[in-house]
C-alpha positions in Angstrom: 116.3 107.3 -11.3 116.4 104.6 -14.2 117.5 101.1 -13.5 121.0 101.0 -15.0 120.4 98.2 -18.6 123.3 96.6 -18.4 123.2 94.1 -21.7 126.3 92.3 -22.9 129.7 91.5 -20.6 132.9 91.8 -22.0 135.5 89.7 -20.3 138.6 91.8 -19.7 141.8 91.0 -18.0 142.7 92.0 -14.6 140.8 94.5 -12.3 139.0 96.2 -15.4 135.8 95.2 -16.6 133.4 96.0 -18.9 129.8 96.6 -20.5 127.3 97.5 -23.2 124.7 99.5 -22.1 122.0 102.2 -23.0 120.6 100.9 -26.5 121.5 101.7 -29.4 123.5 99.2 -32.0 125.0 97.5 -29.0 126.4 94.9 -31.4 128.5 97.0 -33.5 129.8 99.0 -30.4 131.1 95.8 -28.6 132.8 94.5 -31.5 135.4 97.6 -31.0 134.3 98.5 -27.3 136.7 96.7 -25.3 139.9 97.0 -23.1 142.6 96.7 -25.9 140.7 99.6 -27.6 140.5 101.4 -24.4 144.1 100.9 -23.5 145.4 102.5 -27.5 143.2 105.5 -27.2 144.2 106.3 -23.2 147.9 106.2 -24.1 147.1 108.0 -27.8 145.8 110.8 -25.8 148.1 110.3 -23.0 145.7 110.3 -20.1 147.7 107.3 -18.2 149.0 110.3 -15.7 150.7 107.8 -13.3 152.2 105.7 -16.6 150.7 102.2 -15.4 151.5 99.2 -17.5 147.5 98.5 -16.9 145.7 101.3 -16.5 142.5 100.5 -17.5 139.9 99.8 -14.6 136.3 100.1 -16.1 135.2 99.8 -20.1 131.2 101.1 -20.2 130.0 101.2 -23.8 126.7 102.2 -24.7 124.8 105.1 -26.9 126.5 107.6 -24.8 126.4 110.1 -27.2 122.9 110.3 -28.7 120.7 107.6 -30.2 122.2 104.7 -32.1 125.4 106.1 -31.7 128.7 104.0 -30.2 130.8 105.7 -27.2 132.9 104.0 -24.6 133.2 105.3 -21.4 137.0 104.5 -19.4 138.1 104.6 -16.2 141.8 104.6 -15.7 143.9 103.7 -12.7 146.3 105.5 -9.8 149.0 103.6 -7.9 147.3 105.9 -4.6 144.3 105.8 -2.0 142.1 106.5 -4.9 142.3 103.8 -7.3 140.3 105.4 -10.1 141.1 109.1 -10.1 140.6 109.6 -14.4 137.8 108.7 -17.3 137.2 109.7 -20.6 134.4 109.4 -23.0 135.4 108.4 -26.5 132.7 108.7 -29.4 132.9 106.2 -32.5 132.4 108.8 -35.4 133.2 107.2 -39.0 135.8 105.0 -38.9 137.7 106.4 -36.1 136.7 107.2 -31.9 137.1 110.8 -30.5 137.8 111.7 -27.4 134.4 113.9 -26.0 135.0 113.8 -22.2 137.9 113.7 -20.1 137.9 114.2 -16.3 140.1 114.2 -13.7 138.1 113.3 -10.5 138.3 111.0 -7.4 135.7 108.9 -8.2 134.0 105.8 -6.3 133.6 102.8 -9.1 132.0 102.3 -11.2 130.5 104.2 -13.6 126.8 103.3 -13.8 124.8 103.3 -17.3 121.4 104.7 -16.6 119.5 104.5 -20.0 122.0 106.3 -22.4 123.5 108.8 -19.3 126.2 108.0 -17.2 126.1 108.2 -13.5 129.2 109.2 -11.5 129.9 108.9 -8.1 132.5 110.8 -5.6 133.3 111.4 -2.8 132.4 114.5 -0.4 134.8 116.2 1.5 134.3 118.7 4.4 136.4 121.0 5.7 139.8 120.3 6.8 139.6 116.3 5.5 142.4 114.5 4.3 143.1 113.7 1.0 142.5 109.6 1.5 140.1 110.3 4.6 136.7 112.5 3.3 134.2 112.2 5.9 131.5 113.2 4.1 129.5 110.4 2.5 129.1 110.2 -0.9 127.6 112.1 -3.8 126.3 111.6 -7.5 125.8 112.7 -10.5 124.2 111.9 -14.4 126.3 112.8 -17.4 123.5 113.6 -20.3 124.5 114.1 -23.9 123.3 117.3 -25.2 123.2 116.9 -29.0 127.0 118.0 -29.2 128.5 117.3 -25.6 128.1 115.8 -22.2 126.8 117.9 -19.8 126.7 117.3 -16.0 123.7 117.4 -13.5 123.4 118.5 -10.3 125.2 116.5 -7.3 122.8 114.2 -4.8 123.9 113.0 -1.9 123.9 109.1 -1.9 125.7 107.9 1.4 125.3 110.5 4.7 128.7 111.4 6.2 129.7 110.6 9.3 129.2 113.2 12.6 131.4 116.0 12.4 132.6 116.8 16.1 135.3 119.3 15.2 136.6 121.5 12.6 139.3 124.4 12.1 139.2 127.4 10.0 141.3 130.5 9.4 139.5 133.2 6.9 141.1 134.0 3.7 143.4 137.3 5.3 144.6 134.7 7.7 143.6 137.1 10.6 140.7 135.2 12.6 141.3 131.3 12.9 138.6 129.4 14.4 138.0 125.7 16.4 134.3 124.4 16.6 134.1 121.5 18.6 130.8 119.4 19.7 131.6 116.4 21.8 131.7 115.1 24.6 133.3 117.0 27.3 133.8 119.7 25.1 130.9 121.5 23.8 132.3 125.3 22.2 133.6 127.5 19.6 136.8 129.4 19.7 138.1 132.8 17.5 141.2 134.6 18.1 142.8 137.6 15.6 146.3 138.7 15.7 145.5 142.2 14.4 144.0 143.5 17.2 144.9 140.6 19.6 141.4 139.4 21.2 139.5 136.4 21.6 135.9 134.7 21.7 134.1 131.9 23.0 130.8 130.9 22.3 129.4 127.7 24.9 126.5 125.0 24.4 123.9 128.1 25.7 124.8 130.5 23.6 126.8 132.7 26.3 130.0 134.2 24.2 132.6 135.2 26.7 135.6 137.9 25.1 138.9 139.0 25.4 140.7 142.0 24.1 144.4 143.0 25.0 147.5 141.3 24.3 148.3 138.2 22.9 149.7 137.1 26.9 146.9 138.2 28.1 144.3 136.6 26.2 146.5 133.9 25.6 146.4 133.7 21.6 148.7 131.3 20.0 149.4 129.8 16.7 146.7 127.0 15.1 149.5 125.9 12.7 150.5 125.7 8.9 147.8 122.9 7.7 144.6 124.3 9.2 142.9 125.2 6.0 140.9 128.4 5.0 137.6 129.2 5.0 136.9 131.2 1.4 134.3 134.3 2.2 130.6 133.1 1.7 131.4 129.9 2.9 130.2 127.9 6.3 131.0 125.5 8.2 129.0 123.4 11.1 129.8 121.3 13.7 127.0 119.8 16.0 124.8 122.5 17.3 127.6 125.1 16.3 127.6 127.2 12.5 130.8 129.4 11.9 130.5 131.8 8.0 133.2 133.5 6.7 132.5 137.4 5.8 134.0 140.1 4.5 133.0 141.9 7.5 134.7 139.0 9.6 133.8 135.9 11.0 130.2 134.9 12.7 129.7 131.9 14.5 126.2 131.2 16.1 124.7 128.4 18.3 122.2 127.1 15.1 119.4 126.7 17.4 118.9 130.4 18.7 121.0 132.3 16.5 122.7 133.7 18.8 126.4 134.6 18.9 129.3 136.7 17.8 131.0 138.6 15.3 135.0 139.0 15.3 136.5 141.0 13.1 139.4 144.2 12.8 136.8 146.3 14.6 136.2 144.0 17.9 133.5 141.3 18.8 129.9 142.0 18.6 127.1 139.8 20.3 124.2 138.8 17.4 121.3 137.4 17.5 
């Protein structure tokens, strides 16, 4: 990746800052390219969602938008856990800017000038995170002017996440939940459905143990309002444990051998 040209500071008051980059007639674009012009144009097209007094955190001006042209990139402030959670991308076009790009991201600042692109960076949550608490690193991404708008690239992970030990799942009919845990002292992964009532356990050696009766008897209970669901075609794993969500039902496998079970309305069936 390109080392971001950062040429000219503008001083700006309070947490905001901000910067000509990328080329282009860098003069012309810093003589409007600044905070007070960032602050009218984020109120004119009313993207101060939380109504700060100051809601301008980052001003990145550069050629944005094609060669030798003027564009300011924003990033605008939330009163929350994530401090930047808005930017925009306004293009200087005749004697007025337009707005060309307006997202509504949790971001990590700050935006990064990498020749005329602009990288973006975010966070990367994994199943069953918190809002303020994603535990999966970091990603990012270049925004690259196509001749008539910005068009993102693919995501690369920057920062690793820290080890997942645990996660819980239910599947989109809200029939099978699901608890994979890799730790120490407990090493498994459990299913239960309500409809019919069984059970299934899969252990470090890829033994899976079932249960098929009544909810007493296999002792099912309720995994709560806030575990979150699984969407069908997605996975999730934990340590040494991978769980997919399927139309057909739920498969959860010890990674290593393959080896496992199915759960679904028809029963449990050994894979692998």
């Amino acid at each position: 990746m390109a080392t971001a040209a950062l040429l000219t500071v503008v001083a700006a008051a309070g947490p905001s800052n901000a910067s000509v980059a990328g080329g282009g007639s860098a003069k012309a674009a810093a003589a409007d390219c600044t905070e007070a012009t960032a602050l009218q144009l984020v109120e004119q097209h009313r993207l101060n969602s939380f109504l700060l007094p100051s809601p301008i955190r980052q001003v990145l001006c550069g050629s944005f938008t094609g060669p030798g042209s003027e564009a300011m990139a924003v990033t605008i402030g939330a009163p929350t856990c994530w401090p930047v959670q808005r930017w925009a991308v306004f293009r200087f076009t005749g004697a007025a800017w337009q707005l060309v790009l307006d997202r509504s991201s949790f971001i990590h600042p700050p935006l990064v000038a990498v020749g005329s692109d602009i990288q973006e960076t975010g966070p990367v949550y994994r199943l069953g995170d918190a809002r303020c608490l994603p535990s999966g690193g970091t990603r990012a991404r270049v925004w690259h002017w196509d001749g008539s708008r910005l068009v993102a690239g693919p995501w690369r992970q920057v920062t690793p996440g820290a080890p997942l030990t645990n996660a819980a799942f239910r599947s989109p009919s809200a029939n099978i939940e699901c608890a994979l845990t890799d730790r120490s002292g407990l090493i498994r992964v459990y299913c239960q459905s309500f409809r019919p009532p069984q059970t299934a356990r899969l252990n470090a050696v890829g033994r899976v143990t079932t249960c098929r009766g009544s909810e007493a008897r296999c002792r099912i209970g309720n995994a709560g309002e806030q575990i979150p669901t699984l969407a069908y075609g997605q996975q999730v794993t934990v340590g040494r444990f991978r769980c997919a969500s399927l139309r057909s039902g739920v498969r959860c496998i010890l990674v290593r051998t393959g080896r496992g079970f199915l759960i679904s309305r028809g029963g449990v069936r050994r894979v692998g």
